[in-house]
VMD Tcl script that draws the C-alpha trace (Angstrom):
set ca {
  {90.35 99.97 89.14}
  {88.51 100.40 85.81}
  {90.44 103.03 84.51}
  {89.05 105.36 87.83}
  {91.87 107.60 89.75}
  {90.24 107.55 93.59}
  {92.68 110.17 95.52}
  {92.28 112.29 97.42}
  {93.57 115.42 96.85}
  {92.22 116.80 100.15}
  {95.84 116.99 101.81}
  {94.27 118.63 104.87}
  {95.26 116.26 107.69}
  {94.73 116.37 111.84}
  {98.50 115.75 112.93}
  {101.67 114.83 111.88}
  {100.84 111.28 113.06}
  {97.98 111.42 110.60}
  {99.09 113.64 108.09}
  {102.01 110.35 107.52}
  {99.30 107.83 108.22}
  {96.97 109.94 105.37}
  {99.89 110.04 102.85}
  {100.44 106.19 103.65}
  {96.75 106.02 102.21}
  {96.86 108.65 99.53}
  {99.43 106.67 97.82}
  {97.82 103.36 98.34}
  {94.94 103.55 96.13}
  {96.69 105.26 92.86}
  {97.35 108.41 91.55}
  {95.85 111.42 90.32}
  {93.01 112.96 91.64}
  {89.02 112.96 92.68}
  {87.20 113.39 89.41}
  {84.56 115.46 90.11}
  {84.58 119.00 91.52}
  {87.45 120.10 93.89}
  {88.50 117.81 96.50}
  {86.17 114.72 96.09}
  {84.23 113.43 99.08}
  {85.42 115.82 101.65}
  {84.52 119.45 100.35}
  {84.12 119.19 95.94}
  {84.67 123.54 96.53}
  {88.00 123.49 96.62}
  {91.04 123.56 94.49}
  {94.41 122.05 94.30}
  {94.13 124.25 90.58}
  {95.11 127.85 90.10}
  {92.08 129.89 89.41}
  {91.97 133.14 87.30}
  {93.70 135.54 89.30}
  {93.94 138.49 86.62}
  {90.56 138.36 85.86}
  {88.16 137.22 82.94}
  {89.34 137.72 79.41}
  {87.80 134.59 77.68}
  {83.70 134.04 77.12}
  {83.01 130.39 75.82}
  {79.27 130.16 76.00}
  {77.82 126.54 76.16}
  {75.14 126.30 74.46}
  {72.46 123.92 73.26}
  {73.15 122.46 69.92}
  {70.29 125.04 68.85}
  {71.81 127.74 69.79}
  {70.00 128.18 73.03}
  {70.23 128.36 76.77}
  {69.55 125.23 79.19}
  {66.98 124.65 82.04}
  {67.29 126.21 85.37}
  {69.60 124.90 87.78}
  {72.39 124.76 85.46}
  {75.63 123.50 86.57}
  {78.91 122.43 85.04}
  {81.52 119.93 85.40}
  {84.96 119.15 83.80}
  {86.97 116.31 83.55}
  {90.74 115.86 83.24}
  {90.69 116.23 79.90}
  {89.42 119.72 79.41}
  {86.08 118.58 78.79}
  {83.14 119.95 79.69}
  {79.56 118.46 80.91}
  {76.23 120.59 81.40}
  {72.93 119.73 83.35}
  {70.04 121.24 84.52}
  {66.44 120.35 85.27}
  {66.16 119.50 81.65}
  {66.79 115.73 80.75}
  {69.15 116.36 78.49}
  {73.03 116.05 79.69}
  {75.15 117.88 77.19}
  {79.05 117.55 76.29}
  {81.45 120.04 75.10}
  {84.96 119.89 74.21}
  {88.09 122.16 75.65}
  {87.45 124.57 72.98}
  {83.49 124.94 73.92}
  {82.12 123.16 70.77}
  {79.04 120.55 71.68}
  {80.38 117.58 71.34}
  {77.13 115.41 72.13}
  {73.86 114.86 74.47}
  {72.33 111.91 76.22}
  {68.75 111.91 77.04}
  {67.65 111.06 80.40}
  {63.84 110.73 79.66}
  {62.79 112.52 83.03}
  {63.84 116.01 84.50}
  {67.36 116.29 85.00}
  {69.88 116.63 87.95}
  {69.67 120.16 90.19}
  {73.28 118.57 91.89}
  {76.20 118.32 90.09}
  {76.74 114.96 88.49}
  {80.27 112.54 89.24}
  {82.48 111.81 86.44}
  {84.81 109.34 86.05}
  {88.09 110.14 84.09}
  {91.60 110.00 83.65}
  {94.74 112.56 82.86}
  {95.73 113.42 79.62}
  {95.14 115.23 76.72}
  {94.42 111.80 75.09}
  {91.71 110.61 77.36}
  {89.11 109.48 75.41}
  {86.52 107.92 77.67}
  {84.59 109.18 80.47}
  {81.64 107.91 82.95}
  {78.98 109.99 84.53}
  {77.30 109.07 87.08}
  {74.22 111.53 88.17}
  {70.52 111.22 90.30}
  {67.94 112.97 88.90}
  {64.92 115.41 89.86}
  {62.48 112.98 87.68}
  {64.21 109.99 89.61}
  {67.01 107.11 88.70}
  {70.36 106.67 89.14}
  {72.14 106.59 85.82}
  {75.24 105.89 84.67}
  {76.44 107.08 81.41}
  {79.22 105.89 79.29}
  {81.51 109.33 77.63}
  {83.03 107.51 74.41}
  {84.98 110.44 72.49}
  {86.99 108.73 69.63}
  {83.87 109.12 67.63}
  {82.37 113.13 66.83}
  {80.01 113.97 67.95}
  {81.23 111.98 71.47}
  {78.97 109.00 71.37}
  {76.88 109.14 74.96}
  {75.48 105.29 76.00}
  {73.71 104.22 79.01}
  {75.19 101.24 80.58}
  {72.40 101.19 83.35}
  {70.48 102.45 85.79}
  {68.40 102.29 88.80}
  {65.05 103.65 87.96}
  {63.78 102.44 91.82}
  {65.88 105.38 93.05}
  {63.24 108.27 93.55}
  {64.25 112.18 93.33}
  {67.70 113.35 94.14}
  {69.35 116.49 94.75}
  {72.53 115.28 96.30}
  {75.56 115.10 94.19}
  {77.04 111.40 93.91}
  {80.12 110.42 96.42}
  {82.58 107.76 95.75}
  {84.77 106.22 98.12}
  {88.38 105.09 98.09}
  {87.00 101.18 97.67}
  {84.72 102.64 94.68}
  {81.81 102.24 95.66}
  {79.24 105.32 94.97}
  {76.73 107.22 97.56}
  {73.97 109.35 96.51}
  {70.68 110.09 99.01}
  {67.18 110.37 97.69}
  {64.74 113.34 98.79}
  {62.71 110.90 100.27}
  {65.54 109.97 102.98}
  {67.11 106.70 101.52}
  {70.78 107.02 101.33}
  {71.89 104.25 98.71}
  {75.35 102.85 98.21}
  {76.29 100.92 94.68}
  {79.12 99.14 92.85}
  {79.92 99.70 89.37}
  {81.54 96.81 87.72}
  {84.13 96.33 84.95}
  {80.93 95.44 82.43}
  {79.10 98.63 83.26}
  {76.26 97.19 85.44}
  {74.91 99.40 88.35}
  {74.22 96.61 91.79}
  {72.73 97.90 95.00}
  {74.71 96.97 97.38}
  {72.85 98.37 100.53}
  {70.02 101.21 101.36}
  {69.42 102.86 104.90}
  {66.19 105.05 105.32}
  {66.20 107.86 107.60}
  {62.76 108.50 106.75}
  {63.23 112.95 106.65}
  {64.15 114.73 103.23}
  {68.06 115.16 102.35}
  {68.47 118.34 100.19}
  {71.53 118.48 99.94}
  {74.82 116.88 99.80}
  {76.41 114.19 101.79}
  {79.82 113.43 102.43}
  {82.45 110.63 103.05}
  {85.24 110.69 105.93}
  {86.96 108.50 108.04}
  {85.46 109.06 110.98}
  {85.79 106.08 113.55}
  {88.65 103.71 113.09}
  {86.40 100.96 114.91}
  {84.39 100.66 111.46}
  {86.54 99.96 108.39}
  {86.54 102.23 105.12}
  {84.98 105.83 105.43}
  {81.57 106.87 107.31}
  {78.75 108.40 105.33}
  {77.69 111.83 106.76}
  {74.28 113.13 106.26}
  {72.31 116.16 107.35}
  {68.74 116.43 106.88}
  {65.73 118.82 106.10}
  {64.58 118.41 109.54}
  {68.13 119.44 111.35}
  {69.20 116.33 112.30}
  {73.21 115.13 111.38}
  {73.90 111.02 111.17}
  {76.77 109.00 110.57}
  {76.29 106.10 109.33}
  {78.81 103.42 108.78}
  {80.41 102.51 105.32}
  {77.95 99.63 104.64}
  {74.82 101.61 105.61}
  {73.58 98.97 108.09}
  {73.30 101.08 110.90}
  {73.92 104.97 112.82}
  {76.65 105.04 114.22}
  {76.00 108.07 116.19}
  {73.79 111.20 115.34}
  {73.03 114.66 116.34}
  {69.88 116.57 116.66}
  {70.41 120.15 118.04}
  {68.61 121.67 115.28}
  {65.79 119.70 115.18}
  {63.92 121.03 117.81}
  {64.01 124.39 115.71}
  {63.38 122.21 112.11}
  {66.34 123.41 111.33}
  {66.97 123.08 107.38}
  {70.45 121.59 106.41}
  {69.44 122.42 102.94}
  {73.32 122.40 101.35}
  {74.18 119.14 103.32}
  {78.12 118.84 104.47}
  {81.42 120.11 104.39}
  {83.65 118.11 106.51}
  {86.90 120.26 107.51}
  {89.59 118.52 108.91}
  {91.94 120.11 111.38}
  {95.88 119.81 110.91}
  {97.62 120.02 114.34}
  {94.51 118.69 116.29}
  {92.34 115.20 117.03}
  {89.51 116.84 115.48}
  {87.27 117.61 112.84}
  {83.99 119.47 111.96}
  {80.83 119.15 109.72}
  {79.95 122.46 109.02}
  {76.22 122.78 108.27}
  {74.88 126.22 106.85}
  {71.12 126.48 108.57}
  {68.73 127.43 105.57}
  {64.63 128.58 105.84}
  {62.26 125.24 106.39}
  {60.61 125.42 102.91}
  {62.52 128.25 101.64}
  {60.31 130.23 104.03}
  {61.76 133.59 105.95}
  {60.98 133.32 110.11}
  {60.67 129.84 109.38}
  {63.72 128.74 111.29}
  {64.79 130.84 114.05}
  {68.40 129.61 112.96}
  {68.23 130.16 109.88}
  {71.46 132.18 108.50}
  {73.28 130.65 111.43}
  {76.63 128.40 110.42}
  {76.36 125.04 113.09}
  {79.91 123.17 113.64}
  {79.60 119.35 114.82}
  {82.72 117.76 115.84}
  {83.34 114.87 114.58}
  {85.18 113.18 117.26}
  {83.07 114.53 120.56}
  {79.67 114.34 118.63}
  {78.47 117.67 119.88}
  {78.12 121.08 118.85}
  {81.32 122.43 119.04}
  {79.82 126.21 117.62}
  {77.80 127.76 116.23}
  {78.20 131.13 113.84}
  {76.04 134.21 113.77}
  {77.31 135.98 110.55}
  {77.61 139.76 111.50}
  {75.31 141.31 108.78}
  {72.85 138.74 108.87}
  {69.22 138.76 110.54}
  {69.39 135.26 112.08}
  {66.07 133.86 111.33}
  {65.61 136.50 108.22}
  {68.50 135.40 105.98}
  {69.78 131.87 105.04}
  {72.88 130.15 104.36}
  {71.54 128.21 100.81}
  {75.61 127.12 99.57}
  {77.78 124.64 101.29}
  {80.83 125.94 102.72}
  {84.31 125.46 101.08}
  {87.50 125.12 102.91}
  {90.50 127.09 102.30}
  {94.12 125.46 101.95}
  {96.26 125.46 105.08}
  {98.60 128.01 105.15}
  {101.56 129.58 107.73}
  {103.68 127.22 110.34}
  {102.88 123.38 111.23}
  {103.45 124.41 115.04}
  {100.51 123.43 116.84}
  {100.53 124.32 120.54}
  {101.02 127.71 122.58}
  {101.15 127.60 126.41}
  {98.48 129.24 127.57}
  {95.32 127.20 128.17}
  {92.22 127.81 126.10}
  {89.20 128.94 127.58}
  {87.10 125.49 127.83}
  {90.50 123.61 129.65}
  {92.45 122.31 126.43}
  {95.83 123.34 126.22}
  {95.10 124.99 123.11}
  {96.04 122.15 120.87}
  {92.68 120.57 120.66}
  {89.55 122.45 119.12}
  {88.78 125.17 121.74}
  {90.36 128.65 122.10}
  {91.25 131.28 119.73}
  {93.49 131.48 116.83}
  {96.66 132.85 115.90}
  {97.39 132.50 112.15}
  {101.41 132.13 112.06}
  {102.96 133.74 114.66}
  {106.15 132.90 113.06}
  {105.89 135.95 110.28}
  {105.63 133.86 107.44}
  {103.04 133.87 104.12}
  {100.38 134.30 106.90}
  {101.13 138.23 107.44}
  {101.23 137.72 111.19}
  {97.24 138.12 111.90}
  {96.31 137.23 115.24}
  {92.84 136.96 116.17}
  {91.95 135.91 119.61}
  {88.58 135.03 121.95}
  {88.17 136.07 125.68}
  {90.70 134.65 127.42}
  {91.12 133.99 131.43}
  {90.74 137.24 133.06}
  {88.21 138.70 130.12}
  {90.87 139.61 128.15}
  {91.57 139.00 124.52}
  {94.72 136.83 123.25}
  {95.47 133.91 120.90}
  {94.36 130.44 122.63}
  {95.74 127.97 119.37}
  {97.16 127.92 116.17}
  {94.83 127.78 113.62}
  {95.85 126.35 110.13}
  {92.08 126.20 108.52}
  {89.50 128.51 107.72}
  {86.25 128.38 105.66}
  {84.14 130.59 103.75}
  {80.19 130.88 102.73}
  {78.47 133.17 101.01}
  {75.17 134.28 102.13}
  {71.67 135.87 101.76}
  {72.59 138.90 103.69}
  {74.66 139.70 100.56}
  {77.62 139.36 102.30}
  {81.22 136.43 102.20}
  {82.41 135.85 105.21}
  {85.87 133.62 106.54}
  {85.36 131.92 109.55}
  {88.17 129.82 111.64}
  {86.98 126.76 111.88}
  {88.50 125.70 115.48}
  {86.99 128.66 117.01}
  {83.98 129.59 115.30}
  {84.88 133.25 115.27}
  {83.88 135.27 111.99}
  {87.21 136.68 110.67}
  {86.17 138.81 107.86}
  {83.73 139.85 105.83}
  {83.40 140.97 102.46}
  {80.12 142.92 100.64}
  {79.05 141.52 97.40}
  {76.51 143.25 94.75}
  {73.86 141.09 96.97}
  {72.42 138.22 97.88}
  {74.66 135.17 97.47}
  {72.54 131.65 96.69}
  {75.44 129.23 96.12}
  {78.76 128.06 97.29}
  {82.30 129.65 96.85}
  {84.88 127.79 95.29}
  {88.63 128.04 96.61}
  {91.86 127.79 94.38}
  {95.23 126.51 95.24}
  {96.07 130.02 96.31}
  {93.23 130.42 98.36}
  {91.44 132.88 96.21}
  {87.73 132.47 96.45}
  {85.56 132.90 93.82}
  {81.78 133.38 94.20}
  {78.81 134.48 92.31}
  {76.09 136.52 93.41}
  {72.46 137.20 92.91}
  {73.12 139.66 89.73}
  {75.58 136.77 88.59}
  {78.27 139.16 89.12}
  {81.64 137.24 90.02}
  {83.79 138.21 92.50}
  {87.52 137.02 93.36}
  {88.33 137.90 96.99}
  {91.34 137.04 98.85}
  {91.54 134.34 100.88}
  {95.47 134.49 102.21}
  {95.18 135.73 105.86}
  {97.84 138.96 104.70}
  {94.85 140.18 103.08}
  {91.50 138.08 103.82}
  {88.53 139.44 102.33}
  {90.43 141.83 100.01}
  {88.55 142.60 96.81}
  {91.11 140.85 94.01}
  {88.26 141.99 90.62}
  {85.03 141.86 90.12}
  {83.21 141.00 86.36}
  {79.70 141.39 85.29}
  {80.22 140.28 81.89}
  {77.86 137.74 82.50}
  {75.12 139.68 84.32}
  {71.94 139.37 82.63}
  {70.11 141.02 85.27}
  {68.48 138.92 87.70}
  {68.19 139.36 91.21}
  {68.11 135.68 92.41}
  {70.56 133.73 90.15}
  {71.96 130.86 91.65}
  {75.46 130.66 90.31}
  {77.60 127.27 90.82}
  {80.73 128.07 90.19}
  {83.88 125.05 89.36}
  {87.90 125.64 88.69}
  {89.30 124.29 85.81}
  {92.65 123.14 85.37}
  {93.66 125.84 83.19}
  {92.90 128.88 85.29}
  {89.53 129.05 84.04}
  {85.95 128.85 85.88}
  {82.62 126.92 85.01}
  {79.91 128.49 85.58}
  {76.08 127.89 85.75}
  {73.84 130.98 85.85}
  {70.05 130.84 85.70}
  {69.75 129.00 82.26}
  {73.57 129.70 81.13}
  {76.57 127.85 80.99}
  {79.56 129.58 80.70}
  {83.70 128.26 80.47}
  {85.49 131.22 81.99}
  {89.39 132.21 81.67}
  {92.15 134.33 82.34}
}
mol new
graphics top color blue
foreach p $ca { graphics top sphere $p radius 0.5 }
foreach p [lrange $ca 0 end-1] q [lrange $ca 1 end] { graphics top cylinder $p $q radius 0.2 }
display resetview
């Protein structure tokens, strides 16, 4: 295994059939969790950690070891030992320890990562090696060795693959351990990392159209072994392609027509209680370009299992074609009663099980509050169709967070930030949702249906004044936030 944890820590399963079959596999390859952000190579927004739910008392500012801010882009990562790991377009990655003191820097030699790099760690407050693994804007795929029994850490490249060219799609890594990252030029590249630190290709596919964003890894067809690669592209088009990357398995081009930008790539959102599950693609300006997509600002469901378009979202407060939908989506934690089916048929002739219909969030009374929300039903009325355990939620340039169920499509709530939002929300364990918007003002909004979209705080300690920060926001395991705003790096806590 060398010394890598590969769980999931997903939990979000399509049936009790598969939820058993999915703990069967959970325990099979170790424990412990998905090092890098959230919930590994389904949806890295989310959070089996409690977030900070009083609000921010605690400023640890990461700086550069000359006092100074980073490049633009910034992002940060932690690992499981409280450790923290800043890039940015600049080529320098930079280490800090649980306490916010640098603790090191490794040069890449060419402009740095815009996506958030994967590293490789274990528990424990002992832990004293860790392994990033990161593309860059100036090119390469480089893997860096974290040795921390030494201070400052000691930061070593093992290898790389400078034939990789720019990417700005985080790195994926499957259950068998093998890594995914896509290039902007369209080459999706798998590799193994061996016990003596060497980096081999072990296969390439080409789509030939710009991936922006990220891609993702699910077990989609049980007729091809280990987990499908999902990939959206700049020119709206959605593939799967198999585990090995010899071939497409199936793909989908209903936005391409439009050139549809898929600009933050995929969140796949399994469904408990149902055969299906959804890529949920936020629709983004071609080229960054208002007008330039007349879906732009629209949210675009593919199932999984049908390969179609199972819906598509028009926010309410968005201009569709005006605004844009730049963040992935995160996925909030199931919550409310495991029953699954209600008699009355769904409008498009399931029996309200499957993915069509309308939702009603625990009907039983329990932590749910008893919210029912419903689509027309026969005889134009409106009523519950199916029991929805999932919902998702994206921030975007109409200034505005929205929750969205993700069987029916249907916008839930809504909930007005200071303005624009550029990046993803991040979920906690308790479904609160933390986002940043363009002032790099934070908000913490409410994500348990007895009170979705409820204002929890708000803090502006870190506002600096911009209008168009892009703030990536991560949870730490110690109900803390990362944070990466315009040239800033910030550790965050309670």
């Amino acid at each position: 295994m060398n010394g890598f944890t590969t769980t999931n820590a997903n939990g979000n399963f399509l049936s009790l059939q598969g939820l058993i079959l999915a703990l069967v596999a959970l325990f099979s390859v170790g424990c412990g969790d998905w090092a890098e952000f959230g919930n590994g190579p389904l949806n890295m927004h989310a959070s089996r950690a409690p977030g900070p739910e009083a609000g921010i008392t605690v400023q640890n500012d990461l700086l550069t070891p000359a006092g100074g801010g980073h490049a633009s882009e910034v992002g940060v990562l932690v690992d499981k030992a409280g450790d923290y790991y800043v890039s940015s377009y600049d080529p320098e990655i930079h280490v800090y320890d649980h306490a916010g003191i640098w603790m090191g820097s490794y040069d890449l030699g060419v402009d740095g990562p815009r996506a958030a790099p994967y590293v490789a760690s274990v528990w424990g407050s002992a832990t004293k090696q860790a392994t990033l693994f990161t593309g860059a804007e100036g090119g390469g795929f480089h893997a860096i060795h974290v040795d921390k029994t030494t201070i400052p850490y000691t930061l070593t490249l093992t290898d790389v693959d400078k034939t990789l060219g720019t990417s700005e799609s985080s790195p994926k890594r499957a259950r068998d351990e093998t890594l995914y990252i896509a290039s902007q030029s369209g080459d999706v590249v798998r590799y193994e990392y061996t016990a003596g630190g060497s980096l081999n290709r072990l296969n390439t596919f080409s789509l030939g159209q710009v991936v922006p964003g990220a891609i993702a890894l699910y077990d989609v067809d049980p007729q091809h072994p280990g987990e499908e690669v999902l990939v959206a592209t700049a020119d709206g088009n959605f593939y799967v392609l198999d585990h090995r990357l010899t071939m497409i398995i199936w793909m989908d081009s209903a936005g391409a027509p439009t050139s549809d930008l898929y600009y933050a790539g995929v969140t796949v959102a399994p469904v408990r209680c149902s055969s299906d599950a959804y890529a949920l693609l936020p629709i983004a300006d071609a080229g960054g370009i208002a007008g330039s997509s007349p879906n732009s600002g629209k949210l675009r469901a593919i199932n999984l299992f049908t390969q179609s378009v199972a819906w598509e979202l028009a926010p309410s407060h968005s201009v569709i074609g005006r605004d844009a939908i730049e963040g992935s989506v995160a996925i909030l934690h199931a919550e409310g009663s495991l029953a699954c089916k209600v008699d009355r048929p769904s409008t498009d002739g399931h029996d309200g099980s499957g993915s069509g219909g309308g939702v009603l969030e625990n009907e039983n009374g329990g932590s749910g509050g008893g919210i029912v929300v419903g689509i027309p039903g026969g005889g134009g009325g409106i009523g519950p169709a199916a029991v929805s355990l999932y919902h998702a939620t994206f921030a975007s340039l109409d200034g505005y967070l929205y929750g969205v169920d993700v069987i029916s499509g249907l916008e839930i709530w809504n909930y007005g930030m200071t303005t624009a939002g550029y990046d993803a929300p991040v979920v906690d364990g308790s479904n609160i949702i933390y986002v940043g918007d363009g002032r790099s003002n934070l908000h913490a909004v409410e994500g348990k249906m007895s009170c979705a979209g409820c204002p929890i705080w708000m803090d502006n300690s870190i506002n600096v004044g911009g209008i168009t920060d892009i703030v990536k926001l991560g949870i730490t395991n110690t109900r803390g936030l990362v944070v990466g705003s315009g040239i800033s790096a910030y550790a965050l806590f309670e």
